[in-house]
C-alpha positions as CSV (number, residue, x, y, z in Angstrom):
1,X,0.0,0.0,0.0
2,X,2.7,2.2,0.9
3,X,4.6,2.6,-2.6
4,X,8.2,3.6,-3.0
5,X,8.8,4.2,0.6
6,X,11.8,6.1,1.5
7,X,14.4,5.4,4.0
8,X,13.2,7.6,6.6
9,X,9.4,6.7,6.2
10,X,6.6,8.4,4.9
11,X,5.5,11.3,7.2
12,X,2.1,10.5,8.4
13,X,-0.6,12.6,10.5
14,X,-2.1,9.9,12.9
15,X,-6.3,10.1,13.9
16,X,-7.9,8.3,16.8
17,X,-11.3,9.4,18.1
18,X,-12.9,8.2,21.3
19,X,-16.3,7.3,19.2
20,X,-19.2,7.1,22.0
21,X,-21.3,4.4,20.4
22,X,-18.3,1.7,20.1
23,X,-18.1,-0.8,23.0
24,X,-14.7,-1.8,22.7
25,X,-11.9,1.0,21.5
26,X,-8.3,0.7,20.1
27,X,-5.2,1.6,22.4
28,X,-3.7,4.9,20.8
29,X,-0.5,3.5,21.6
30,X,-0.9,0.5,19.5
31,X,-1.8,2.4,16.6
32,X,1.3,4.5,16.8
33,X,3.8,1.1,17.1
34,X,1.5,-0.7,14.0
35,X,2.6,2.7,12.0
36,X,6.0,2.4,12.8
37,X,5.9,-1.0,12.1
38,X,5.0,-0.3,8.5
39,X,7.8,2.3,8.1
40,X,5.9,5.6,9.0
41,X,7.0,8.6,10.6
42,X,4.3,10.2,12.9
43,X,5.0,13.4,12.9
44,X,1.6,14.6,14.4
45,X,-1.3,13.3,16.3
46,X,-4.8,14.1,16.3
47,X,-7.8,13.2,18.6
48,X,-10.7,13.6,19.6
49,X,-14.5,12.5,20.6
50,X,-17.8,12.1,18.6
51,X,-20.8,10.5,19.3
52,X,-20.6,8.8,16.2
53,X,-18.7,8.5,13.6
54,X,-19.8,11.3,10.4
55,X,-20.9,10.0,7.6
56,X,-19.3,11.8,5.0
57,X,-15.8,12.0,6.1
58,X,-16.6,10.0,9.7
59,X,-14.9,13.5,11.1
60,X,-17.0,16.7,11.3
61,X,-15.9,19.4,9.4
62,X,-14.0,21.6,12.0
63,X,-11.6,18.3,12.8
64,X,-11.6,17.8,8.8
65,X,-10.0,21.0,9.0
66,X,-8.0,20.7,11.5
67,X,-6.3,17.8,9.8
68,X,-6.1,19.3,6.6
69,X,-3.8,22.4,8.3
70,X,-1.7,19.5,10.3
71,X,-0.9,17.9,6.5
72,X,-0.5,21.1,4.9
73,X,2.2,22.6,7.9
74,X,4.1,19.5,8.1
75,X,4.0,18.2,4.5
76,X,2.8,14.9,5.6
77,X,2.3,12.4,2.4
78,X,-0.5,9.8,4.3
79,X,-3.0,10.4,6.8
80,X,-3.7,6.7,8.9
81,X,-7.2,6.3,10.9
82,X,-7.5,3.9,13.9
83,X,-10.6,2.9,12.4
84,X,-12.6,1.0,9.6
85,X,-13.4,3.3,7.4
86,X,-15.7,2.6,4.1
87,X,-14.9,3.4,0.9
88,X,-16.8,6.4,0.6
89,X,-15.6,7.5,3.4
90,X,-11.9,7.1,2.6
91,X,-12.4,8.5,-0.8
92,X,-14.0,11.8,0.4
93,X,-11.1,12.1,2.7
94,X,-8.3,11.8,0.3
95,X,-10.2,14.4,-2.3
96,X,-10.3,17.1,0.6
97,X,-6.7,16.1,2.1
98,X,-5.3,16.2,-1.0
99,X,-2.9,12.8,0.5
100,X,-3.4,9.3,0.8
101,X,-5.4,8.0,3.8
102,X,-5.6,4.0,5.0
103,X,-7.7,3.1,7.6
104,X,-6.7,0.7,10.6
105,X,-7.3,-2.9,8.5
106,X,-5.5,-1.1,5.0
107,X,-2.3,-0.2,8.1
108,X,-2.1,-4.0,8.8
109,X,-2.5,-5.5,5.2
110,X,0.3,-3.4,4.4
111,X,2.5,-4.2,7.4
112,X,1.1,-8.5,6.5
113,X,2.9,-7.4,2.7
114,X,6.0,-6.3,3.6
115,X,6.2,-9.1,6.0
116,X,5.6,-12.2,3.9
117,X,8.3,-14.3,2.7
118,X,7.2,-17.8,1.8
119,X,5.0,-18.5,-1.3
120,X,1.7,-19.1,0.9
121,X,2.1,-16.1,2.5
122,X,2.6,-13.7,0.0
123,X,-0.6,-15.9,-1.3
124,X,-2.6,-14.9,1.7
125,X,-2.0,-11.3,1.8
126,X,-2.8,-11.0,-1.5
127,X,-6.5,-12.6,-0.7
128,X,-6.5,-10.4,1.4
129,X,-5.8,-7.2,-0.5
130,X,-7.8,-7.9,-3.2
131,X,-11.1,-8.5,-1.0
132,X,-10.0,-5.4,0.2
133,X,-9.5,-3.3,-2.7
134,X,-12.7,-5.3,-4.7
135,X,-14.7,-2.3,-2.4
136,X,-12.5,0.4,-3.6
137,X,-12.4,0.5,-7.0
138,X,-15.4,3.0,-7.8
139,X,-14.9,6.5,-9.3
140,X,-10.8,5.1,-9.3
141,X,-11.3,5.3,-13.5
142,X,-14.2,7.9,-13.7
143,X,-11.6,9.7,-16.5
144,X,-12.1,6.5,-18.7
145,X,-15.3,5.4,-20.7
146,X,-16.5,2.6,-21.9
147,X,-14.5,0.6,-23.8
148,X,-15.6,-1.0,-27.2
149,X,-16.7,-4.6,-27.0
150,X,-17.6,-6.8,-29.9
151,X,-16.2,-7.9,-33.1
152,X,-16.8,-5.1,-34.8
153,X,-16.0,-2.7,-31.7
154,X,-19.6,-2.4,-31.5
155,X,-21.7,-1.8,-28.5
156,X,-21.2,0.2,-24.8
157,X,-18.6,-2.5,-23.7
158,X,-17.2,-2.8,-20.5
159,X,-16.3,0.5,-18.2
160,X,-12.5,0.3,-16.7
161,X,-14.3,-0.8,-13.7
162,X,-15.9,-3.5,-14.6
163,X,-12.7,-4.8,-16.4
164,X,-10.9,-4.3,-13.0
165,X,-13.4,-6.1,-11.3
166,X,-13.3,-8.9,-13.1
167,X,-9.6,-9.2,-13.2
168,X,-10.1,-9.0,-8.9
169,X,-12.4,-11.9,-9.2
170,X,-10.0,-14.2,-11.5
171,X,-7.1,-13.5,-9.7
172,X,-9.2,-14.7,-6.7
173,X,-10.1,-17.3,-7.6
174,X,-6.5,-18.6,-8.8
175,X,-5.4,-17.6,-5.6
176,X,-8.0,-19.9,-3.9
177,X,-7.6,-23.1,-6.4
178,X,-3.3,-22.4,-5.3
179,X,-4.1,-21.9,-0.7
180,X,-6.2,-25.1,-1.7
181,X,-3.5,-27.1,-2.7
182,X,-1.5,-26.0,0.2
183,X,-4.4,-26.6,2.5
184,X,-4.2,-30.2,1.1
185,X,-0.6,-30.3,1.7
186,X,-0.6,-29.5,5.5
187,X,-3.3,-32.0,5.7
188,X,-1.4,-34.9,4.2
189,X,1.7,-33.5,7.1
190,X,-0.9,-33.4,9.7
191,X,-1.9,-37.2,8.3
192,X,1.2,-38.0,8.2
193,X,2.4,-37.2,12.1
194,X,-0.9,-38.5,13.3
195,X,0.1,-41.7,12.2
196,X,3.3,-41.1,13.2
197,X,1.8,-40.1,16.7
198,X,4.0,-37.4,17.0
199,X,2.2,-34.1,19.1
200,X,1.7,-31.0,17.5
201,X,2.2,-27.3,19.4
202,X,1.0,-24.8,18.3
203,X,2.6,-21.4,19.9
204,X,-0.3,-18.8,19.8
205,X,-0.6,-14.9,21.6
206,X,-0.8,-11.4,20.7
207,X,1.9,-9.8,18.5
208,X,4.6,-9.2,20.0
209,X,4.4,-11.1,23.1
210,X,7.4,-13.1,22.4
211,X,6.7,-16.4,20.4
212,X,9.5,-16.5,17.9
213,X,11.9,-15.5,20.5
214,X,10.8,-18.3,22.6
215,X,9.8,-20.7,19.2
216,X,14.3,-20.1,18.7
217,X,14.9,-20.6,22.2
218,X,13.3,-24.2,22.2
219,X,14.0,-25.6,18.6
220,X,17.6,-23.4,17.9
221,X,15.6,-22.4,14.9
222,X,16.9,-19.0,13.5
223,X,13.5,-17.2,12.4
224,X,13.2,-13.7,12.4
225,X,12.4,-12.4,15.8
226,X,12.2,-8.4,16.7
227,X,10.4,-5.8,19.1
228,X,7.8,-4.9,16.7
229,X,4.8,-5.7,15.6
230,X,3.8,-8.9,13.2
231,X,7.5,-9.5,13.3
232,X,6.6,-13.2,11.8
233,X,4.0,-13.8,9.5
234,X,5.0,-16.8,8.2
235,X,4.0,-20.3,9.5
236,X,7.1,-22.2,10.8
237,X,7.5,-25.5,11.8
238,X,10.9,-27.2,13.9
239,X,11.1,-30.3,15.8
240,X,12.1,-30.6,19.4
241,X,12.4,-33.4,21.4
242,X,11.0,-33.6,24.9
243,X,12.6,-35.7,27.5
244,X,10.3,-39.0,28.1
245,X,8.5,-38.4,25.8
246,X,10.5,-37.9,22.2
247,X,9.8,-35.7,19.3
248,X,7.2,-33.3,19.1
249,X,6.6,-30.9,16.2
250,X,6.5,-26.8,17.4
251,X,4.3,-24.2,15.0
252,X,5.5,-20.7,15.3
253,X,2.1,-18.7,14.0
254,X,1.5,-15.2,13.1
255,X,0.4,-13.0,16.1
256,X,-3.1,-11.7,16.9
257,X,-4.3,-8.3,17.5
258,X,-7.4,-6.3,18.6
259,X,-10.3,-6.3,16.1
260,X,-7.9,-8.5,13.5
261,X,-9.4,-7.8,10.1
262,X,-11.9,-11.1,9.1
263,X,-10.6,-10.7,6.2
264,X,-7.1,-11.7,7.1
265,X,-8.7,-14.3,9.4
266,X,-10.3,-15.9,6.2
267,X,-7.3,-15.6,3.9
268,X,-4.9,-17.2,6.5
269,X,-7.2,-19.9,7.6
270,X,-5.2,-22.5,5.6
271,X,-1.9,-21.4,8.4
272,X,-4.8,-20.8,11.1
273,X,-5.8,-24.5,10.5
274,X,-2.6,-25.9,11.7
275,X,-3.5,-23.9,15.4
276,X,-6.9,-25.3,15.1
277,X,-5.8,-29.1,14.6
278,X,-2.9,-28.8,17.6
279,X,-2.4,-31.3,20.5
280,X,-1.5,-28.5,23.1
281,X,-1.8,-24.7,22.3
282,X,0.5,-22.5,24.1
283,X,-0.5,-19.4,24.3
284,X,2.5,-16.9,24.7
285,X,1.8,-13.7,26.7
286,X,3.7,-10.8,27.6
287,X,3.9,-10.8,31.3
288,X,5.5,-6.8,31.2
289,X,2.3,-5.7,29.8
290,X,0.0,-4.1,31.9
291,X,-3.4,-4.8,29.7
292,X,-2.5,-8.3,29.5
293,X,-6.0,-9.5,30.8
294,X,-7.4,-7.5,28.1
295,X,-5.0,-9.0,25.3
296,X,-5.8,-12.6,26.8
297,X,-9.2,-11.8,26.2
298,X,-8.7,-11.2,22.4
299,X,-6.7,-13.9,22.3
300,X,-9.5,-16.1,22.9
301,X,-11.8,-14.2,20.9
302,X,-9.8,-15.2,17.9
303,X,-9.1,-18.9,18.8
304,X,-12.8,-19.2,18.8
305,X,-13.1,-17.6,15.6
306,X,-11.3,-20.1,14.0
307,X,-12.6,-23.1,16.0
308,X,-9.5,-23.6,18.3
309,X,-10.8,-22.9,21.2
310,X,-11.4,-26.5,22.3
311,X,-8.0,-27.3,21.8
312,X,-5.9,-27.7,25.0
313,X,-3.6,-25.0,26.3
314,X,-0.8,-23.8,28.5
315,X,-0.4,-20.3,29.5
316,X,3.3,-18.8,29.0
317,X,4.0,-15.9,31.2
318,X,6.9,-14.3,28.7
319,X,9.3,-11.4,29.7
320,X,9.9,-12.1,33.3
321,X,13.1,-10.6,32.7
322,X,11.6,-7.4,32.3
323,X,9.3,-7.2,35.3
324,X,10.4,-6.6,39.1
325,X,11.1,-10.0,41.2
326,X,10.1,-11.6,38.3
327,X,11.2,-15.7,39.0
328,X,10.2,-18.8,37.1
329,X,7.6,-21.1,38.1
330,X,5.0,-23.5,37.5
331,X,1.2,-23.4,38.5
332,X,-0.8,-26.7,38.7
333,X,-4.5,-26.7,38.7
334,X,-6.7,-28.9,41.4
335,X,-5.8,-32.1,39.1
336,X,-2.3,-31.4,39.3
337,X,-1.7,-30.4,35.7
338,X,0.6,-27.2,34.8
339,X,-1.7,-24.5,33.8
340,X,0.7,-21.9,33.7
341,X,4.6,-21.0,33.6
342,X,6.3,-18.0,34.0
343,X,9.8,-17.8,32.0
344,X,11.8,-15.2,29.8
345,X,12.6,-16.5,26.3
346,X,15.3,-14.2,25.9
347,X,17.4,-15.1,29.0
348,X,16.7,-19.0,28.5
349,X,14.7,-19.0,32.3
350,X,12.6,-21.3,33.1
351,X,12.5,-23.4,30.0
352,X,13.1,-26.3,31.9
353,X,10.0,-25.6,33.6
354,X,8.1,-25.1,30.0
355,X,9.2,-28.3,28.8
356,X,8.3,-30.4,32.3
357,X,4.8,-28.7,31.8
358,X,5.1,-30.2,28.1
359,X,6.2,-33.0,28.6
360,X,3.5,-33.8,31.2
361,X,0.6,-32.4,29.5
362,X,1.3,-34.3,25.9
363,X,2.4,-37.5,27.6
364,X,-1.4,-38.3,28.9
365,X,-0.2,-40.3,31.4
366,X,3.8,-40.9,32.2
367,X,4.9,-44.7,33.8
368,X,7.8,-45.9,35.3
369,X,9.0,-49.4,34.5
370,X,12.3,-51.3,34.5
371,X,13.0,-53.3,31.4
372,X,15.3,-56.1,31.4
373,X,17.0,-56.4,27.5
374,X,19.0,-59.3,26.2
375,X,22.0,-58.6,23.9
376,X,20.1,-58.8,20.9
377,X,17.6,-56.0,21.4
378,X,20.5,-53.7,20.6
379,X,18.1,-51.7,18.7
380,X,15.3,-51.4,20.9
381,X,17.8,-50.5,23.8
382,X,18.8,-47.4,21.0
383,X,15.4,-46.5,19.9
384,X,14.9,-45.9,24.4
385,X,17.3,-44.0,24.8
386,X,17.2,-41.8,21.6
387,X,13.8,-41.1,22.8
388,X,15.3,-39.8,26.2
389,X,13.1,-42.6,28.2
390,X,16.1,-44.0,29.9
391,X,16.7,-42.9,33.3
392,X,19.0,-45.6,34.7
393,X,21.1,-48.2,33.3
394,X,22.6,-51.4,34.9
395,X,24.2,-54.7,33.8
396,X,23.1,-57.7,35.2
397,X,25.5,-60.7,35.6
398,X,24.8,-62.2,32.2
399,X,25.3,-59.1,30.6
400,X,21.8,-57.9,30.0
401,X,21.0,-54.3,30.5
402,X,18.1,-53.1,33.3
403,X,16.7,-50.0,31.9
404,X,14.6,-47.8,34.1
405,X,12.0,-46.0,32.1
406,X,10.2,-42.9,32.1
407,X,7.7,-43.0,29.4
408,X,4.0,-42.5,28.5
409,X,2.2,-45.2,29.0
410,X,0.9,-45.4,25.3
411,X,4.8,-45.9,23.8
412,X,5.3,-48.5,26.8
413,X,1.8,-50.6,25.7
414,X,3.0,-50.2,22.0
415,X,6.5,-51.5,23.2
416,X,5.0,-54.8,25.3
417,X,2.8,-55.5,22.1
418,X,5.7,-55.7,19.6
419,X,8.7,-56.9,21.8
420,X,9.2,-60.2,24.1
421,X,10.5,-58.6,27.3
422,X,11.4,-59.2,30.9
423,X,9.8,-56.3,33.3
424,X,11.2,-56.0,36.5
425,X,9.3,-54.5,39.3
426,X,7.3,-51.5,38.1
427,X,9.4,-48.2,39.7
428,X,7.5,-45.5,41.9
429,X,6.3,-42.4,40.7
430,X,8.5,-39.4,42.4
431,X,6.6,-37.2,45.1
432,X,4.1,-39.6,45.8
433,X,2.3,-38.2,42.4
434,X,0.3,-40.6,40.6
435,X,1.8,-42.5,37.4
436,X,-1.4,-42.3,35.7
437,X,-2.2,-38.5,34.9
438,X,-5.2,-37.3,33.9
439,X,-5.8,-36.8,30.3
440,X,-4.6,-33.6,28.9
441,X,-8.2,-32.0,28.7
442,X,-8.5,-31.3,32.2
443,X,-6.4,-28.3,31.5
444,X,-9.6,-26.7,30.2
445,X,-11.6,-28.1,32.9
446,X,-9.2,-27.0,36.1
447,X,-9.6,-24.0,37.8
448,X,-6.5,-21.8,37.5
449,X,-6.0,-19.4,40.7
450,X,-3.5,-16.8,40.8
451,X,-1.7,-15.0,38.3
């Protein structure tokens, strides 16, 4: 949207009104750090209150012309609204202004543009766009007529507008027929790993709360990670084995924000999909922001929007570094299952704690048992300890090995089933906890206390 940006950024005039009639509002300071994630320089703001929003311009005229002055005294090139603005409405706006004016939804498809690297990204945002501009392209061509249509050029023909609205629609629908055959693709993976019984998380939260940080900090992946907004758009998936327990496949996603345009929601639904088909969600939230009830909140508003919010979750208090007395630790609810972990990403604290709560919560139910293996079970007795179930070894007197075991109790039935081996006496579960835990969907069920 923003076209041959300069270095420096496009001087922009930012408007936020406090609009009576609207329930829930946008935080000013949000808008600001969504600008300067797209590459514009604020150089003024402008506020205000109405009742409701004009219909016209959605400003009345004396705040029209108070933002005209502002672009004329500091030379400002774009004007950005917190709010959804229609067509008409931006239109009207960018014939008095004399400048180019994006609402709050045209801010963030720009930022998701720049942002997109893979081939089913730049896919998405293009969906995206083009719903978007599909409502936007009346009185663009008003200086052309109809063209000739016909063999003989005869007849009124198609306007420049309807050409260009056909084109939208083609291009569409291309775009569809190509997310398709992606969506198909992630569902032969998720196939694939299901049969494979390997777990799927899925790393969820507001934008910028921390998730790639802590997405590199647990795989040693390299993906982009920065303080700023929508930093990662692109789905990524790394594997990362958990000890007793073995691998388990990690999805870094893109981040969610307040009143997230439904038309981004519906042109990434094909990467939204892998959140929504998840073994455990962990939602990622930034535990040095003071609204970060209210960021929860929209959180979950958009994990039911795209039918994930049944899917089970651990809470991730990120950034302890950053707040007072901030130390890692673990909450359990009344069934004993972590609910919520406090660690900082960035410093590497209280990890070990995450992947405990991981561990425990995708397991559905972790056993101890000693094994007794004969010399040629070699490469079972690998396969164990690859997996990181092994938490003691000895060597009997005719040289077979007596593994202790820490495993779920699913990998230990499928073991018994396809191997002829000697148990020894079952070992006890540490802390007088229960081997058997209760199945990971009592996370939704506990009650969480304190915070």
């Amino acid at each position: 949207m923003f076209f041959d940006r300069p270095d420096s950024g496009e001087k922009t005039v930012l408007v936020h009104l406090v609009i009576d009639s609207e329930e829930e509002r946008d935080d000013p300071t949000e808008f600001e750090e969504l600008a300067r994630s797209a590459g514009a320089s604020p150089v003024a703001y402008i506020g205000g209150t109405r009742r409701q929003p004009a219909p016209n311009h959605f400003v009345g005229s004396g705040k029209l012309e108070e933002i005209a002055a502002c672009v004329r005294a500091t030379g400002a090139e774009l004007v950005l609204f917190n709010h959804a603005l229609s067509p008409s409405q931006e239109r009207n706006l960018e014939k008095h202004l004399k400048c180019r004016v994006l609402d709050r939804t045209g801010l963030i498809l720009d930022i998701f543009a720049q942002r997109a690297r893979s081939h089913e990204g730049k896919l998405q945002v293009e969906l995206a766009q083009l719903k978007h501009l599909s409502t936007r392209l009346k009185r663009g061509w008003t200086h052309l007529d109809r063209q000739k249509g016909g063999i003989g050029l005869k007849g009124a023909g198609e306007t420049q507008l309807e050409l260009d609205q056909r084109m939208i629609r083609q291009r569409i629908k291309a775009i569809h027929k190509g997310l398709d055959k992606v969506r198909g693709q992630r569902e032969q993976g998720r196939r694939s790993r299901q049969r494979a019984e390997v777990p799927t998380v899925s790393l969820v939260g507001y934008t910028n709360a921390g998730k790639s940080t802590l997405f590199n900090a647990l795989t040693d992946a390299q993906t982009y990670a920065a303080d700023q907004l929508f930093a990662t758009l692109d789905s990524t998936l790394r594997r990362l084995e958990l000890p007793n327990l073995g691998p388990a496949i990690v999805a870094d996603t893109v981040g969610f924000i307040s009143h997230l345009p439904h038309g981004l929601v519906e042109a990434f639904r094909a990467t939204l999909e892998e959140t929504a088909s998840a073994t455990l969600l962990l939602h990622v939230i930034d535990g040095a922001n003071e609204a970060q009830d209210e960021l929860r909140m929209e959180v979950e508003s958009v994990l039911k929007e795209i039918d994930a919010d049944q899917v089970p979750r651990l809470e991730v208090i990120n950034k302890i570094d950053s707040v007072p007395d901030g130390e890692p630790r673990l909450l359990r609810n009344e069934a004993g299952l972590p609910v919520r972990v406090w660690v900082s990403a960035k410093s590497g604290v209280g990890l070990d704690l995450l992947l405990t709560a991981m561990t425990e919560l995708l397991s559905g139910g972790l056993v101890s048992q000693t094994v007794i293996l004969q010399a040629k079970q070699a490469k079972l007795r690998s396969h164990l300890y690859q997996s990181k179930f092994v938490t003691a070894e000895q060597t009997d007197e005719t040289g077979a090995s007596i593994l202790d075991l820490r495993l779920p109790k699913a990998e230990l039935d499928r073991i018994l089933a396809q191997e002829d081996l000697q148990l020894g006496e079952p070992k006890s579960t540490p802390s007088g906890q229960s081997d058997s835990l209760p199945h990971v969907q009592a996370v939704i069920a506990g009650s969480v206390s304190g915070s």
